[in-house]
Backbone bond lengths (Angstrom), bond angles and torsions (degrees), N, CA, C in turn:
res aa  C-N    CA-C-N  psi(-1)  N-CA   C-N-CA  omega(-1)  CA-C   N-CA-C  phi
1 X - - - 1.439 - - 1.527 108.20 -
2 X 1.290 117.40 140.18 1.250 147.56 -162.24 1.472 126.47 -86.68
3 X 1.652 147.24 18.42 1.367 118.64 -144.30 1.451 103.96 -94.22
4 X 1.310 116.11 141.51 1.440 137.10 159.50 1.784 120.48 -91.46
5 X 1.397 95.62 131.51 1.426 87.81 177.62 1.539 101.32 -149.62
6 X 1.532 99.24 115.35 1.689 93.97 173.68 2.050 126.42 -85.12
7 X 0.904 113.50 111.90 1.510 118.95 -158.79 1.366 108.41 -147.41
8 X 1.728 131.27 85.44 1.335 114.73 -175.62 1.109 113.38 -73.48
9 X 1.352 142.21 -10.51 1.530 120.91 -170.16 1.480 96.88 -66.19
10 X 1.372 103.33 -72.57 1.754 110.61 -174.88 1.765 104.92 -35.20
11 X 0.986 120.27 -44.69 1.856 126.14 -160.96 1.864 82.70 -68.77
12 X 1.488 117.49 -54.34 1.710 120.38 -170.93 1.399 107.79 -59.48
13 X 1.576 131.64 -30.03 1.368 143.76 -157.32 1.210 75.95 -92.81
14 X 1.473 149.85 -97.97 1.547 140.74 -152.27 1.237 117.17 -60.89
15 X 1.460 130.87 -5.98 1.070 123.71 178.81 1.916 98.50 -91.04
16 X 1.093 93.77 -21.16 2.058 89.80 -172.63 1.337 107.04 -98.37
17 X 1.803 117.03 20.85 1.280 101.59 -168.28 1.760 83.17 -118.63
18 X 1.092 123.01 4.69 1.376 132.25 166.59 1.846 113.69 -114.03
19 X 1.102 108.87 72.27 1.411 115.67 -172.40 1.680 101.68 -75.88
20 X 1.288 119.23 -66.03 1.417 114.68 -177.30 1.841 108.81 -58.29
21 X 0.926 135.63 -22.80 1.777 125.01 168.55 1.548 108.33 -98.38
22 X 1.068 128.59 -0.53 1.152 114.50 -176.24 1.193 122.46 -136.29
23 X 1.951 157.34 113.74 0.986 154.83 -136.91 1.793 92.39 -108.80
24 X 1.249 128.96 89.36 1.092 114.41 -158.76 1.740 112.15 -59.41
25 X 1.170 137.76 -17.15 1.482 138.17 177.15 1.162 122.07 -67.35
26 X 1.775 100.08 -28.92 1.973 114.87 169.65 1.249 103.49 -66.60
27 X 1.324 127.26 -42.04 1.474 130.72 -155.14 1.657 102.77 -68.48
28 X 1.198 122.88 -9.82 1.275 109.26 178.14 1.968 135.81 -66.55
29 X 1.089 105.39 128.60 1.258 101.73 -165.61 1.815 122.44 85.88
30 X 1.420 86.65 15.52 1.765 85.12 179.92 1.921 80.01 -104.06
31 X 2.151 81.16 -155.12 1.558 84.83 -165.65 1.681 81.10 -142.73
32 X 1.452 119.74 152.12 1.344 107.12 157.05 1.967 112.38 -114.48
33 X 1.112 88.81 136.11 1.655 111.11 166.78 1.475 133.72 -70.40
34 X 1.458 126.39 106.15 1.512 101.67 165.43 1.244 99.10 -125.03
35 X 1.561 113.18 -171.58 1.225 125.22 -154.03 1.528 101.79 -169.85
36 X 1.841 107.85 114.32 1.226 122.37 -151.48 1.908 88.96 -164.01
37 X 1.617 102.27 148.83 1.527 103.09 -175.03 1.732 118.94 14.86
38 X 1.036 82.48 80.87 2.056 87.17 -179.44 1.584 118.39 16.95
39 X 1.468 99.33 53.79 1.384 105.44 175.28 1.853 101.39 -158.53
40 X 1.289 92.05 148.83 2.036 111.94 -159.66 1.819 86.01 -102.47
41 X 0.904 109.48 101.28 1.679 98.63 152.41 1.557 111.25 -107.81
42 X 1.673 104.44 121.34 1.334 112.29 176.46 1.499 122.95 -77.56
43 X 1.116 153.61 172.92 1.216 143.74 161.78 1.682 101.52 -162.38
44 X 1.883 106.57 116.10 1.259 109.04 168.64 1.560 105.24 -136.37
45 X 1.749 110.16 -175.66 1.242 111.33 -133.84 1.675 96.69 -113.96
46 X 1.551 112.01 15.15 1.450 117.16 -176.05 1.602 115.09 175.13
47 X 1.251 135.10 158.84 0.880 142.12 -165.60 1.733 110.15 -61.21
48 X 0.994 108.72 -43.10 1.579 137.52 163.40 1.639 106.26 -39.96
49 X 1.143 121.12 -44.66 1.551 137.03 -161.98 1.794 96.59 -90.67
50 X 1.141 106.62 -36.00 1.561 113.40 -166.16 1.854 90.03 -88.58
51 X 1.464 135.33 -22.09 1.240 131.12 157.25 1.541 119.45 -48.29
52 X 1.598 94.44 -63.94 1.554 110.18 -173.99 1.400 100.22 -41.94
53 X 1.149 129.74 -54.61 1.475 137.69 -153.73 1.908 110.65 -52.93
54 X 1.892 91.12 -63.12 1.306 96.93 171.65 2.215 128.60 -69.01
55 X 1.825 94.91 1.08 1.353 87.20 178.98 2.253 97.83 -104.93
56 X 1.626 99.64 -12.32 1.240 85.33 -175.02 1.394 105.20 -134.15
57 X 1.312 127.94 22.49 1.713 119.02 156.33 1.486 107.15 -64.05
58 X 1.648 134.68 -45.18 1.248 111.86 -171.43 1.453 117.96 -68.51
59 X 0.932 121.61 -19.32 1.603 134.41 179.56 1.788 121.71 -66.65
60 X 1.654 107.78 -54.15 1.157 127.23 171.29 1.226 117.14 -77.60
61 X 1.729 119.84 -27.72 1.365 96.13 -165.61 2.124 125.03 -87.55
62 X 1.738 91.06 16.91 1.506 107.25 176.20 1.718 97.79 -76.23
63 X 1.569 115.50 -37.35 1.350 117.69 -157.18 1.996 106.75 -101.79
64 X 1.628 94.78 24.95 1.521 99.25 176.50 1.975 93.76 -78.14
65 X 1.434 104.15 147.97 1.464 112.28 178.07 1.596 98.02 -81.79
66 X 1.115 127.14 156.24 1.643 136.07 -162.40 1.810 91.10 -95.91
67 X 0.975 140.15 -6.65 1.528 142.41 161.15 1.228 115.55 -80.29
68 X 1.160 127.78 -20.91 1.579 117.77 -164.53 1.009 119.66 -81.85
69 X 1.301 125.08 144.49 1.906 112.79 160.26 1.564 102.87 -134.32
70 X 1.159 110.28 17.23 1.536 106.40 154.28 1.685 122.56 -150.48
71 X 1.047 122.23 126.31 1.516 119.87 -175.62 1.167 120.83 -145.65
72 X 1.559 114.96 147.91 1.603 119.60 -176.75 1.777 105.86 -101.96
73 X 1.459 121.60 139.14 1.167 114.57 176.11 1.422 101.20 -127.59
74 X 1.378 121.12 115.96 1.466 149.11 -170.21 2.172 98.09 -67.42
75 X 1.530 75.34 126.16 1.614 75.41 173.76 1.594 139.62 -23.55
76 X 1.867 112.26 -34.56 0.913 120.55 -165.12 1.832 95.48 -112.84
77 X 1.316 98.56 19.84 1.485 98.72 164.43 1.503 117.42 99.31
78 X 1.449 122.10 -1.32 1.528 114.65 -168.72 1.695 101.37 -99.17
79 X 1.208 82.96 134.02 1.625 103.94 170.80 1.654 122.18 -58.94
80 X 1.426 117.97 125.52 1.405 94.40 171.76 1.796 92.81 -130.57
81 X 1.440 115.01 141.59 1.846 116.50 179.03 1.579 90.22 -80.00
82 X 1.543 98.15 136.09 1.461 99.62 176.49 1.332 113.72 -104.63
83 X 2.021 109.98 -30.89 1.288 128.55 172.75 1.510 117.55 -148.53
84 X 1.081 109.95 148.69 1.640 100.97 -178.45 1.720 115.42 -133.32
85 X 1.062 106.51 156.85 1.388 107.44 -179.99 1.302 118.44 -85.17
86 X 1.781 119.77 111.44 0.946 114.93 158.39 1.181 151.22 -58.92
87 X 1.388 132.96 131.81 1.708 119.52 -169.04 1.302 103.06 -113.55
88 X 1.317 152.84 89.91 1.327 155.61 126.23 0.667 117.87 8.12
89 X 2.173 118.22 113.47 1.398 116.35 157.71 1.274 130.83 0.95
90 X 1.412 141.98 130.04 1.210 103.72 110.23 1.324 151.63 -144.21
91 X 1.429 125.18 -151.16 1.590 117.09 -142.22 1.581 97.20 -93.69
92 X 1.303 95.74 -177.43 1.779 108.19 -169.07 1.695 96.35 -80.96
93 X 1.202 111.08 135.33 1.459 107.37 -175.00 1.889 104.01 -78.46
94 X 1.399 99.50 124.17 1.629 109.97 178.34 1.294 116.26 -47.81
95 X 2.000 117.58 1.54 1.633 99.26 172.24 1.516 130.23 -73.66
96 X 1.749 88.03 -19.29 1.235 97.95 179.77 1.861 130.24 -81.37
97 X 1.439 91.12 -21.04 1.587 106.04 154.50 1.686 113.91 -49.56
98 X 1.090 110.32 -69.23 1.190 119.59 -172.48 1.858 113.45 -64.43
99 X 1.195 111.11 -44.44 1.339 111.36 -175.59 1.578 100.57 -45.57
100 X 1.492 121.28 -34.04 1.785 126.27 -143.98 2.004 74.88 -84.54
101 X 1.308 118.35 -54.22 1.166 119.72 -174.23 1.877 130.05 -63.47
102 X 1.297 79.81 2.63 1.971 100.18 -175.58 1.801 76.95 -105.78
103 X 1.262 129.81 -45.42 1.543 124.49 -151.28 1.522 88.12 -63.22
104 X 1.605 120.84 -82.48 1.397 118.92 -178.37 1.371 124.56 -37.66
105 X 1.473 126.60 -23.37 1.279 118.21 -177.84 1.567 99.11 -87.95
106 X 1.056 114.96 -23.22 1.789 96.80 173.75 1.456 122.93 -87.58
107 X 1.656 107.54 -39.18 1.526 97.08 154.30 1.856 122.02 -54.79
108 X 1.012 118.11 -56.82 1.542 89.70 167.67 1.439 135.15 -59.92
109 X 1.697 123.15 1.27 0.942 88.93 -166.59 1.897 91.43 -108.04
110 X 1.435 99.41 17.68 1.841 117.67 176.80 1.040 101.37 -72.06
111 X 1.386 114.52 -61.70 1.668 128.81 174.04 1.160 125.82 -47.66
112 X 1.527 125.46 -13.67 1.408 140.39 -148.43 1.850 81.06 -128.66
113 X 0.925 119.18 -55.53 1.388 114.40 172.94 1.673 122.91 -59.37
114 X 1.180 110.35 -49.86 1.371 123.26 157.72 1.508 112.78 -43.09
115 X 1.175 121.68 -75.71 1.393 110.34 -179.49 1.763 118.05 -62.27
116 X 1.149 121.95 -18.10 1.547 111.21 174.07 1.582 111.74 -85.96
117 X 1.440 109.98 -22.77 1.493 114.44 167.70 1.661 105.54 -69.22
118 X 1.439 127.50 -39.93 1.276 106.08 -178.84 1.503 122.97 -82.34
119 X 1.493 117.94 -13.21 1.225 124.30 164.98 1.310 106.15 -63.36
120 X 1.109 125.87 -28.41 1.505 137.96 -146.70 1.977 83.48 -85.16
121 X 0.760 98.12 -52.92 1.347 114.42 -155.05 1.795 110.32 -76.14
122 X 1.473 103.12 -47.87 1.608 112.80 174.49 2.049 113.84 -72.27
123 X 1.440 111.07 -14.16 0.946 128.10 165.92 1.690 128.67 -42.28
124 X 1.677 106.08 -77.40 1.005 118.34 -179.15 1.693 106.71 -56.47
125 X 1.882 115.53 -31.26 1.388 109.54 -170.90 1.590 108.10 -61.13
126 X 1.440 106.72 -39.28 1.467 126.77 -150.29 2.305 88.75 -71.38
127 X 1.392 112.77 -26.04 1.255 117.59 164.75 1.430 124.99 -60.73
128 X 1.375 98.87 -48.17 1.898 98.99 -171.09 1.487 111.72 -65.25
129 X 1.883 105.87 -34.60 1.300 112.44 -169.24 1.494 111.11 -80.63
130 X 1.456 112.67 -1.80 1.288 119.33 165.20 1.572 107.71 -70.10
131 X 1.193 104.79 -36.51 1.799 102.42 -164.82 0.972 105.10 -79.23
C-alpha cells in the first residue's frame, strides 16, 4: 500500500534533520520514502515532487538497498539511505550449551556404570575364591 502526501513543512523538517546526507536546496522537488508495516508512505514538498514520484518510483525502486526504511530520492533520481533497519546479532543458541552439558553427564554416568558393573562383576569372583 501506497500513501502520498504532499506537505512541505514535514518533507523541509526531515530533510534538515539529515544535514550531513542531504544538501537541503538539492532536495527540492524530490519525495522522501519510508517503509513501515508493509506500507510506503511517501511525503514530498510540492506538487512537482508528487510528479517525480509517479515518473521515477518504477525506475528507482529496483535500486532501493534491502536495509532501508527510510529514503530520499533527489529529483533527478539519486537515491540517498536516510535510515536503515538494524538487525541484531545473534547469540549462540543455549541448546548447544546444554547439549555439551547433557554430553559430560552421560559420559560420566557410562563411567559410573562401568565401574559398578566391574565391581559388580569382580565381586562374586572375589566370593568363590573365598570358598
Amino acid at each position: 500500500m501506497i500513501n502520498i502526501q504532499v506537505n512541505p513543512n514535514i518533507y523541509r523538517q526531515q530533510v534538515l534533520m539529515h544535514p550531513d546526507i542531504i544538501y537541503a536546496p538539492a532536495a527540492a522537488r524530490g519525495f522522501l520514502v519510508s517503509f513501515h508495516d508493509q506500507r510506503f508512505d511517501i511525503v514530498t514538498d510540492s506538487v512537482e515532487g508528487a510528479q517525480n514520484f509517479t515518473k521515477l518510483w518504477e525506475k528507482v525502486q529496483t535500486s532501493i538497498p534491502n536495509n532501508a526504511s527510510k529514503i530520499l530520492i533527489a529529483e533527478n533520481g539519486q537515491i540517498f539511505t536516510l535510515q536503515k533497519i538494524i538487525v541484531g546479532n545473534q547469540k549462540a543458541p543455549l541448546v548447544q550449551q546444554s547439549s555439551f552439558f547433557i554430553l559430560i553427564v552421560t559420559i560420566s554416568a557410562i563411567m559410573i556404570l562401568a565401574i559398578l558393573l566391574w565391581y559388580w562383576r569382580k565381586r562374586p569372583n572375589d566370593q568363590e575364591k573365598a570358598e
